[in-house]
C-alpha positions in Angstrom: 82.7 119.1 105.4 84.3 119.4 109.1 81.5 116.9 110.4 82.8 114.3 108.0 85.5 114.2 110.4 83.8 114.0 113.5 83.7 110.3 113.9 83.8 108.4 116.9 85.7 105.8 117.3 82.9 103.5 118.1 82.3 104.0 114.3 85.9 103.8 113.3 85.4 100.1 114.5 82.2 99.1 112.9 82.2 96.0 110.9 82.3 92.7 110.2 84.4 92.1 107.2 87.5 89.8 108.3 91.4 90.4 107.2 93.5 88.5 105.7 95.1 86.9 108.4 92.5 86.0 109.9 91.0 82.8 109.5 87.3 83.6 109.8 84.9 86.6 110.3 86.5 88.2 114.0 84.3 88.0 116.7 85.0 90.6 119.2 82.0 92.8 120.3 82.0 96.1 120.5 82.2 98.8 123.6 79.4 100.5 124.3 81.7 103.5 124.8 84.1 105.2 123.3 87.5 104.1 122.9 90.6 106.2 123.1 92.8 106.2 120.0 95.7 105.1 122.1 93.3 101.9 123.3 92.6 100.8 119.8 96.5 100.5 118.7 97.4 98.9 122.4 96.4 95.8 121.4 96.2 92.8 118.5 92.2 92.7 119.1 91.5 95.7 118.6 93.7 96.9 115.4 92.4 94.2 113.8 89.0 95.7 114.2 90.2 98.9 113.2 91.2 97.8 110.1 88.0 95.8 109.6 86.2 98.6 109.9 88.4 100.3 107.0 87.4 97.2 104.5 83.6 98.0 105.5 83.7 101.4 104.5 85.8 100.3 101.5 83.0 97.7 100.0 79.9 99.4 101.6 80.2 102.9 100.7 83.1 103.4 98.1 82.6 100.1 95.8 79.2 99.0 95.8 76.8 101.6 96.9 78.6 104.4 94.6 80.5 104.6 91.7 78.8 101.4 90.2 75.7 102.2 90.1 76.3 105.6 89.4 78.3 105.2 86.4 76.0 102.1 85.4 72.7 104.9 85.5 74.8 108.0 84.4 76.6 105.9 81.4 75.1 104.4 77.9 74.5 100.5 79.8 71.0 100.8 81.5 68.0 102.8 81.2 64.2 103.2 82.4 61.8 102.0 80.8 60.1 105.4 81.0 62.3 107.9 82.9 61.0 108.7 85.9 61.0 112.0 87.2 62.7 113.7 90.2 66.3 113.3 91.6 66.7 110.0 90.0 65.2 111.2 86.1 67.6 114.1 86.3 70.8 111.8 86.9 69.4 109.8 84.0 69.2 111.7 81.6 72.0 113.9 82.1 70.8 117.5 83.7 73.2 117.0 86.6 72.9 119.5 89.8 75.0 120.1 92.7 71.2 119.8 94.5 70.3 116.5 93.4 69.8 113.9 95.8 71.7 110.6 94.0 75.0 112.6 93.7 74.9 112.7 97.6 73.5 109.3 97.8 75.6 107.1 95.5 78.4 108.9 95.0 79.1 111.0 98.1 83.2 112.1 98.3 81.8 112.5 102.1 81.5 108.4 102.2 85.3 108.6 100.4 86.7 110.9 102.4 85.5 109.2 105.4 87.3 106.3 104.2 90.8 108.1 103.8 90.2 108.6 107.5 90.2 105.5 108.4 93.5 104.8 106.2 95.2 108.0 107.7 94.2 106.6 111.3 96.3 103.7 110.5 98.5 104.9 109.2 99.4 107.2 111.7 99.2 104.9 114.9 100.4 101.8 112.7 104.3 102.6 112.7 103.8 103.6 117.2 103.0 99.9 118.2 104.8 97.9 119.2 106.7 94.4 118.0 104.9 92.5 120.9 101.4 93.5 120.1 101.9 93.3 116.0 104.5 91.4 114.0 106.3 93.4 111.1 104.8 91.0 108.5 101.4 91.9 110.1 102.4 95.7 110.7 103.5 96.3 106.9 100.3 94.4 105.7 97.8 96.5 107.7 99.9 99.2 106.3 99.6 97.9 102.7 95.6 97.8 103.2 95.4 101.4 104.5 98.0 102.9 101.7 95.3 101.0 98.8 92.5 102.2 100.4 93.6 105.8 100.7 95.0 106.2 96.9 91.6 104.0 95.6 89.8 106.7 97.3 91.8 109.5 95.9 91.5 107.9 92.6 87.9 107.6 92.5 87.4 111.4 93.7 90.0 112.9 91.8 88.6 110.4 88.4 85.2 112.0 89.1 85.7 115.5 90.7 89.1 116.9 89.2 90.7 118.6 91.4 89.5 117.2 95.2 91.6 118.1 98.5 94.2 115.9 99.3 93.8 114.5 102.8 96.8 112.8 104.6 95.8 113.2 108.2 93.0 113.2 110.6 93.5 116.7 111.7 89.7 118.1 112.2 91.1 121.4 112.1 93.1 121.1 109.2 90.8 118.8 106.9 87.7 120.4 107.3 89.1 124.3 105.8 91.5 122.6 102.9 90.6 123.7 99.2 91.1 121.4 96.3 94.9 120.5 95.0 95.5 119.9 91.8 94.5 116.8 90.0 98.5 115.8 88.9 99.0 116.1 93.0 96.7 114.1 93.9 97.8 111.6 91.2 101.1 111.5 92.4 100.1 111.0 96.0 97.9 108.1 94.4 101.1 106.7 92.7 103.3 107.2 95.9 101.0 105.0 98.1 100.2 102.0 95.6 104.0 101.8 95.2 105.1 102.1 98.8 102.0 99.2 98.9 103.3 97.3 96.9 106.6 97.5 98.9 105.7 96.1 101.6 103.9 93.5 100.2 105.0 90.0 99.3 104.5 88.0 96.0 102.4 85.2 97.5 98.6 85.4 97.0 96.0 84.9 99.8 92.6 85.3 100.2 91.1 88.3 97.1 88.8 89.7 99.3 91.8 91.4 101.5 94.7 93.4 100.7 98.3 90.3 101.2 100.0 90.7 97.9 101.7 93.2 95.5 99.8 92.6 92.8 96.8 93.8 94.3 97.4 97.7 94.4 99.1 97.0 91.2 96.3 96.2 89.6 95.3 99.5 90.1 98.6 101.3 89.7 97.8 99.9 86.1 94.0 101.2 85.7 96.2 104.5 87.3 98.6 104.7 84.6 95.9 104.0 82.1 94.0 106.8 82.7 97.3 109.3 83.1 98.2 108.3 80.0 101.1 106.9 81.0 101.5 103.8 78.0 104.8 102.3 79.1 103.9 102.1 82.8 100.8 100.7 82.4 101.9 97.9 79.9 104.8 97.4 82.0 102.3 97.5 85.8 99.8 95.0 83.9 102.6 92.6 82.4 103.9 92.3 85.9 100.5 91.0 87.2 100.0 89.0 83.9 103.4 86.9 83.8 103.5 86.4 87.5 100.8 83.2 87.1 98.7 83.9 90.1 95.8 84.4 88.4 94.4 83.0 85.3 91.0 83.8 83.1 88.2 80.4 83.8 86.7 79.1 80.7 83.9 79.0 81.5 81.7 82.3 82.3 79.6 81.7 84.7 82.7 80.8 87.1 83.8 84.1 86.7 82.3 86.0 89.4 82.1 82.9 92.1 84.1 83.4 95.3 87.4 81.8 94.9 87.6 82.2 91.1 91.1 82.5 90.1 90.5 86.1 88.3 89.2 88.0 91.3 92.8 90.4 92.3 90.6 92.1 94.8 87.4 92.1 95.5 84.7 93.0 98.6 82.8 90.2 100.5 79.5 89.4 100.7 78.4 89.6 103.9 75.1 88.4 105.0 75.2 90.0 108.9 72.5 92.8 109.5 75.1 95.3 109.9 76.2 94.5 106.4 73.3 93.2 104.7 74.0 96.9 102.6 76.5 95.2 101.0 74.3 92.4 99.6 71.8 94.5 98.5 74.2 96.8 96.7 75.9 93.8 94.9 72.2 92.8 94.1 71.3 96.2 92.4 74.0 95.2 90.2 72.2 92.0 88.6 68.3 91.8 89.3 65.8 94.0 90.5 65.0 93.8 94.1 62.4 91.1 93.1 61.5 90.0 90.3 57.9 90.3 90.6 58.5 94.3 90.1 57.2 95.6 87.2 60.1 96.8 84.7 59.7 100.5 85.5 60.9 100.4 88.8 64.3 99.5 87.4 66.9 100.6 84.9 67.9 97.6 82.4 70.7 97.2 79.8 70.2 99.6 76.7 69.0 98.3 73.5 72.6 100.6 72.4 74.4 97.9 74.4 72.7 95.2 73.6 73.1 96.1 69.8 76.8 96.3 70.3 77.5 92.7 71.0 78.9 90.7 68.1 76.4 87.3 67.1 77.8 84.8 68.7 79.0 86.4 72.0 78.8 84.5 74.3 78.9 87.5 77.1 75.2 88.5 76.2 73.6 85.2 75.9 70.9 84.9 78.6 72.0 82.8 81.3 75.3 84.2 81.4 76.4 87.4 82.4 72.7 88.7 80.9 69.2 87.6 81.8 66.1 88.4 80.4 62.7 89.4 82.6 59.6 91.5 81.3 60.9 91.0 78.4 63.9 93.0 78.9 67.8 91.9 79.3 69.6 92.5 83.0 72.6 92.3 83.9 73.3 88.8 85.3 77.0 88.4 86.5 75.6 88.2 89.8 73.0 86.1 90.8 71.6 87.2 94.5 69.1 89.7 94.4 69.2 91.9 97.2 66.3 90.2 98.8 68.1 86.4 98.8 68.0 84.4 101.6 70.8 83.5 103.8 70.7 80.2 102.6 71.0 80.9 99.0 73.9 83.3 99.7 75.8 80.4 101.8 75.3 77.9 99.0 76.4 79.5 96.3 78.6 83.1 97.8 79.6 85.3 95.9 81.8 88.8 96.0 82.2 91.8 94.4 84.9 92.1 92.1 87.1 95.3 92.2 89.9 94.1 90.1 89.9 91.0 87.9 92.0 89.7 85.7 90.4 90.2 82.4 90.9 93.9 82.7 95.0 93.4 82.8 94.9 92.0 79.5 92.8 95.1 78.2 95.2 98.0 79.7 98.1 96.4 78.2 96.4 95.5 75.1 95.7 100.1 74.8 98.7 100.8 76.5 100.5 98.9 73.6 98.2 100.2 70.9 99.1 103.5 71.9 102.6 102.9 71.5 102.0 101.1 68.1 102.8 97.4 69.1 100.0 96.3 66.5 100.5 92.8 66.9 101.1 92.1 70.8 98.0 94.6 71.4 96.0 92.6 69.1 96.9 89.3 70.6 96.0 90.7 74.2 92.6 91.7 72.8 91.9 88.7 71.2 92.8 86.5 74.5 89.3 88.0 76.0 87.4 87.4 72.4 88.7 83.9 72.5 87.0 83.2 75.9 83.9 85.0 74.8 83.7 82.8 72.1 84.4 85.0 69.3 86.7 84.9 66.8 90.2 86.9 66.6 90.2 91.3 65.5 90.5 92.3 62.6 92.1 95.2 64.1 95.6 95.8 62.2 96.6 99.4 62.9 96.6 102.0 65.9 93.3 103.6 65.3 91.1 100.2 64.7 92.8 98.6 67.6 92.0 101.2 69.8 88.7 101.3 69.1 88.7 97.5 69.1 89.5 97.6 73.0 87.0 100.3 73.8 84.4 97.5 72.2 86.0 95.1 74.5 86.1 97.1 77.5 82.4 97.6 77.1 81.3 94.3 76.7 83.8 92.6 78.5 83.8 94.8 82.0 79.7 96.3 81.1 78.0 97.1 84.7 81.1 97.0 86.7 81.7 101.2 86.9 84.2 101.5 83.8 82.1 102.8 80.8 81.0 106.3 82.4 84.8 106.9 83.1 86.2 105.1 79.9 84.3 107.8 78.2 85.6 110.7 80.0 89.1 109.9 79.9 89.1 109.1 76.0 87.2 112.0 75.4 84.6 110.5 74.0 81.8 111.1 76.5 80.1 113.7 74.3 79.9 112.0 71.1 78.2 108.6 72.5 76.6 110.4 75.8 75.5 114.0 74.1 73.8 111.4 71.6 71.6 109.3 73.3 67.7 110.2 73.3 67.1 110.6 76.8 70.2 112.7 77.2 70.8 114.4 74.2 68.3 117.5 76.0 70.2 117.8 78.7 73.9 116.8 78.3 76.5 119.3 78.8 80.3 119.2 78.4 81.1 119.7 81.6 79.0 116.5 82.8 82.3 115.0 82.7 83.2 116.5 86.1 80.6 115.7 88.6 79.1 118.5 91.0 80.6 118.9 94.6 77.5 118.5 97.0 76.0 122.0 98.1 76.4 120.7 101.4 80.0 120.4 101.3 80.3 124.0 99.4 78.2 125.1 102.8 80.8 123.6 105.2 84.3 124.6 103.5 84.1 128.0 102.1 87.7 127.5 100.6 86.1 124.9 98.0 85.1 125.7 95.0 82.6 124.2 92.5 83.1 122.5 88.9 82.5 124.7 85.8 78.5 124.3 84.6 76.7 123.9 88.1 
């Protein structure tokens, strides 16, 4: 694990994702050299690129190539055709191993802790510069930025892993030997940062695709809360977002995922630059196949289980809108580039991957208030995402039916967008619905709910230790 730290600043730097101050994608080429620490933070230019390079390792490695697809494969929403073997079979169907190639590949804590880097970086050389090279507006935003990105990061590892180490510096020395601290530490390092975030943040939106507002970490304070089983902060995090009026659900769905679209809290941009045509393709493995003159087995579509679980009439799984049907099959459709559009399709119609949208306020609050037995509020929060699926209101009337009412909506409302594999898991219902499925039922374990640290990273920190089961 030491080499995860052993980055040069050079590719500290790399990117081309723009900030929110900034009024279009930066421009400023890159040295051929190294550059000192001390350089980087000396001037406007250069912290700017700095933190640029902290939003490309957020949507390149921690978003889109990684726990999306890897809860979308490992979940009940998509399957082979005909699973194929190797690597790729075993995640599948559930015979997990610290040795197998897409646990390193899609959702590598190397790529997360490499972006806590990046935020500890900042954050460590942010608070040293001085008033003539950064304002304090711009200071405490760039500080805001790092702060999310650091506890998203701990959230997804700690979510995934359990008990992960918690990094707050960019000591080589110290990182590289740490073992892993307990998962309520980590949370309430993850806590600690969103709300010292959202501190320094003010109420006025700006541009989704960057960190400028307190609503945006949180949005995932809430999803935090949520999973900590924390009812009354979560009701209380999500009402704040919902009564404030920046953001509102569009009627219709196919606006939904469009850049600019007024439920988009945060999201990564699409970026059609070689350096970050990853991006693209990533967001593209979450709608169509590469091309769509493949053949059906060389990608996973949406399960006949899911499919079956719609109600008639929603409007969610009709073809055309957030589904699409090829080789007689159903895809996920919410968005429309495959990874091999051109430029010019991607410049007339862009489109960006969507972290935290609105929609999903409504369903924390509507659990966290199920839980705590507001029947009729929880209901009416529920029934504000049926209305604009075009269904009609729950029959839900008590604690038990509403609950699993919003599981139901969760699944079909947020489907393909990395919440079911972990909705499972933290309701503790992974092993009925995942244990059952046919291409799993032979393999599936209890303790798939934890995810295997790499044998690679075992190798480099003999103080870790791995999950029960592997």
């Amino acid at each position: 694990m030491k080499n995860i730290f052993k980055l040069t600043f050079y590719s500290l730097l790399a990117g081309q994702l723009f900030i929110s101050s900034c009024k279009k994608y930066l421009e400023i080429p890159l040295p051929n050299d190294q550059l000192a620490v001390q350089t980087a933070f000396s001037s406007k230019a250069t912290i700017e690129l700095t933190v640029n390079g902290l939003y490309n390792a957020l949507a390149a490695t921690s978003l889109c190539a990684t726990n999306i697809r890897t809860s979308y494969w490992i979940s009940d929403e998509a399957v082979f055709s005909t699973i194929p073997g190797g690597d790729f079979g075993a995640l599948m169907s559930g015979n997990f191993s610290a040795n197998i190639y897409p646990f390193n590949a899609f959702m590598p804590w190397t790529d997360l802790y490499k972006t806590i880097y990046r935020a500890n970086l900042l954050l460590e050389n942010l608070p040293g510069v001085a008033s003539s090279v950064l304002t304090d507006t711009e200071k405490k935003q760039y500080t805001a930025s790092a702060l999310f990105s650091r506890a998203y990061m701990n959230f997804l590892l700690v979510s995934s892993w359990g008990d992960v180490p918690l990094i707050t510096s960019t000591s080589v020395d110290k990182n590289s030997i740490l073992p892993r601290t307990p998962a309520a530490e980590v949370y309430a390092s993850i806590i600690n940062d969103l709300q010292t975030a959202m501190a320094n943040l003010p109420t006025t939106v700006g541009d989704a695709r960057f960190i400028n507002n307190k609503y945006q970490p949180e949005a995932l304070l809430a999803r935090v809360y949520l999973y900590l089983g924390k009812w009354a902060e979560a009701e209380a995090a999500a009402t704040d977002i919902i009564n404030s009026s920046k953001y509102q659900l569009v009627s219709n769905l196919n606006d939904v995922f469009k850049r600019g679209t007024q439920e988009s809290i945060f999201s990564m941009a699409e970026v059609t630059t070689s350096s970050l045509a990853v991006n693209r393709a990533y967001i593209g493995w979450l709608s169509l196949p590469y091309s769509q003159s493949l053949t059906v087995t060389t990608y996973a579509h949406l399960t006949d289980e899911l499919l079956n679980s719609f109600e008639a009439g929603d409007q969610r799984a009709v073809s055309g809108n957030w589904t699409t049907t090829l080789f007689g099959f159903k895809f996920p459709f919410k968005y429309w580039h495959n990874a091999t559009a051109s430029a010019a399709t991607v410049a007339a119609n862009p489109q960006d991957f969507i972290a935290f949208r609105y929609a999903e306020q409504f369903l924390i609050r509507a659990e966290a208030r199920a839980q705590q037995n507001n029947i009729s509020n929880a209901a009416a929060d529920i029934n504000v995402i049926r209305t604009r699926a075009g269904l009609s209101n729950t029959t839900a009337n008590d604690k038990t039916s509403l609950l699993t009412a919003v599981e139901n909506e969760r699944r079909h409302e947020l489907f393909c967008e990395g919440h079911r594999w972990y909705d499972l898991v933290r309701t503790g219902r992974a092993d009925a619905v995942l244990g059952a499925l046919p291409w799993k039922s032979a393999n599936w374990k209890p303790t798939n709910k934890l995810f295997p640290i790499f044998y690679q990273d075992l190798i480099a920190n003999p103080n870790l230790t791995q999950n029960p089961g592997y």
